[in-house]
C-alpha positions in Angstrom: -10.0 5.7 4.9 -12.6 4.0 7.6 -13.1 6.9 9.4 -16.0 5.3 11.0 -14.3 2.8 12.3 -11.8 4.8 14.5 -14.7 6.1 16.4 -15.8 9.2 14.3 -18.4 9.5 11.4 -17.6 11.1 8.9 -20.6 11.6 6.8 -18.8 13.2 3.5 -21.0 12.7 0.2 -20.0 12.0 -3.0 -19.3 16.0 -3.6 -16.8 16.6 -1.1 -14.2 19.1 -1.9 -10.7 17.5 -2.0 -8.5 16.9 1.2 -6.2 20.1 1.7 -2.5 19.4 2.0 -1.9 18.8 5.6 -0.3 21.4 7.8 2.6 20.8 9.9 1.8 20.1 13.7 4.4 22.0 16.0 5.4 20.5 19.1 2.8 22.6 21.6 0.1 20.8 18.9 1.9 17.5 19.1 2.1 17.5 23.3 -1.7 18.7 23.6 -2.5 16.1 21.3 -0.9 13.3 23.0 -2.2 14.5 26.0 -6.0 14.6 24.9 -5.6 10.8 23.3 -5.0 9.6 26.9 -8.2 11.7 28.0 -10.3 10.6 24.9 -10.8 6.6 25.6 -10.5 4.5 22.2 -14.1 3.6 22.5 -15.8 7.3 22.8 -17.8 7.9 19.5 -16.9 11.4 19.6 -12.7 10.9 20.3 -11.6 12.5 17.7 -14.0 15.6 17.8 -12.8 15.9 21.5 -9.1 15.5 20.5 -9.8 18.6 18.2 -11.6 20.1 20.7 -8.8 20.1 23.0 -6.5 21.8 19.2 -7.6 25.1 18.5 -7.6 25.2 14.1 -7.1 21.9 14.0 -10.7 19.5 12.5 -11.5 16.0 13.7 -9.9 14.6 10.7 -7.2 16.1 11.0 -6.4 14.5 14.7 -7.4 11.0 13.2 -5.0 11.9 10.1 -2.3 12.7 12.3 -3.1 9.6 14.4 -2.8 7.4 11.7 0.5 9.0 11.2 1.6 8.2 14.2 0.7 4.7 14.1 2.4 3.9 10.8 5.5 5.9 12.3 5.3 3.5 15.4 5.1 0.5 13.0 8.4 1.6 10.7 10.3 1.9 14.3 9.0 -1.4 15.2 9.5 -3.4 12.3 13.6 -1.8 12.3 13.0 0.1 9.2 14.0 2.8 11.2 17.5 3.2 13.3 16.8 4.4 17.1 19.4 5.1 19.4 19.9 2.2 22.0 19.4 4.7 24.7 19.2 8.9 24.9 20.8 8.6 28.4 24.4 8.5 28.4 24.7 7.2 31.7 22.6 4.1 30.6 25.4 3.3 28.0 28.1 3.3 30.1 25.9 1.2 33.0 24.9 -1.3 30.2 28.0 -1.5 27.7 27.5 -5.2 26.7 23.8 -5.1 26.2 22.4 -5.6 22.7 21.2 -2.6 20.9 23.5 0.0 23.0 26.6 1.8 21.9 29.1 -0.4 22.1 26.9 -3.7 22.2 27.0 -6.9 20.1 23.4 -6.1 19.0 22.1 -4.7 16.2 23.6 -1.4 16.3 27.4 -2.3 16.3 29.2 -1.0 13.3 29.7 -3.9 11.2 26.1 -4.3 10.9 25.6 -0.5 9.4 25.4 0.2 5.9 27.2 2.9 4.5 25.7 6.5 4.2 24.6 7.9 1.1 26.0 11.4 0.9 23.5 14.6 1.0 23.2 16.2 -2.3 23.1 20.3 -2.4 20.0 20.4 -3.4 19.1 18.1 -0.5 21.2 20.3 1.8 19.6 23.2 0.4 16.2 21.7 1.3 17.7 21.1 4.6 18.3 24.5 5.0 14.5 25.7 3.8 13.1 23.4 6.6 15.2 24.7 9.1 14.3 28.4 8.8 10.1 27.2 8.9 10.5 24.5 11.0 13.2 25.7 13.4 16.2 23.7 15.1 15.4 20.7 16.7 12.2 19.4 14.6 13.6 17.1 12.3 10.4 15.2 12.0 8.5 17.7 10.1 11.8 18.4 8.0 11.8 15.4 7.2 8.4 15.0 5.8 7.8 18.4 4.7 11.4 19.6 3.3 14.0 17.1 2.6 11.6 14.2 2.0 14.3 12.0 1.0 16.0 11.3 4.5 14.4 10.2 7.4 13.7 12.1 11.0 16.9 10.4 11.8 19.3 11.1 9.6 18.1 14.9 9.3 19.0 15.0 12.8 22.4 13.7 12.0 22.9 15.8 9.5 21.8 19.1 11.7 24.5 18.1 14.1 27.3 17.7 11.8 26.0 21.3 10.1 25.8 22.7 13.5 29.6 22.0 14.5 31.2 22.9 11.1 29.2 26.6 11.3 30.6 26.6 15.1 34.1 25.2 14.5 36.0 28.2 12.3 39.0 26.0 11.7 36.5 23.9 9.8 34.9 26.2 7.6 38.9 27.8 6.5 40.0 24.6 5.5 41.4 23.6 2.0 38.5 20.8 2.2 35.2 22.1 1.7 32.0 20.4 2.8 28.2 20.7 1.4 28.4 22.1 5.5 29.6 24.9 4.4 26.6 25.7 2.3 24.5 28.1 4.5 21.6 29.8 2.4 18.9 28.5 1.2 
């Protein structure tokens, strides 16, 4: 890694200790990051001690870690190795039914373009479950990374839903079917 290059020395000799393995950021640390890359300009020297400064147990390469991070997660969306919705506002399909990439659309997104889903193992669901009680409901980013690593943010999040309305749908979980849903310890 050039850390130099992205505005911070690191002066590490040849006897550094090996990297830790990186701890999770939470949302709070994710929005008072953001927040302090708009503050810190690109060019400061010192941008990615005052990003730290700004995130209280968290080192300067740690922020520039987590930066690069970002980046390469901002490249995968951008290159379409990773599905997005068209649009998180319902009231923007419905505006904008024939536009390509939205629900409904002749763009990318229409169903004959998908492939078909590759169904969750147990072990996978069982992973699922682990990251939900540390990571809670809702961040299916770091589930995805740190728990099932396997699937993307994406289809964790797809996945959640589905488990979320077989545990609140009774009829569901009585049925002669049974799902990997119905799996709920980890």
């Amino acid at each position: 890694m050039d850390f130099h290059r992205h505005g911070y020395v690191h002066a590490a000799g040849p006897a550094s200790p090996p990297a830790a393995p990186a701890r999770p950021w939470s949302k709070a640390e994710d929005k008072v990051f953001e927040s302090a890359l708009v503050l810190c300009p690109e060019d400061a020297p010192d941008r990615w001690a005052l990003v730290a400064a700004q995130l209280p147990g968290r080192t300067p390469r740690e922020a520039w870690e987590h930066y690069e991070a970002l980046l390469a997660d901002v490249d995968l969306i951008e290159s379409g190795a990773v599905d997005v919705p068209g649009s998180w506002d319902a009231e923007a399909d419905d505006a904008e039914e024939g536009a390509p990439g939205r629900r409904g659309g002749s763009g990318r997104g229409s169903r004959q373009d998908r492939r078909p889903g590759v169904p969750w193992t147990e072990e996978e669901h069982r992973l699922f479950l682990q990251g939900l009680e540390k990571y809670g409901r809702g961040d299916w980013r770091n589930i995805s990374r740190f728990a099932v690593r396997t699937r993307t943010p994406t289809q964790v999040a797809s996945h959640a839903q589905k488990y979320f309305n077989r545990q609140a749908n009774p009829a569901s979980r009585d049925s002669k079917r049974k799902s990997i849903h119905d799996i709920t310890t980890p």
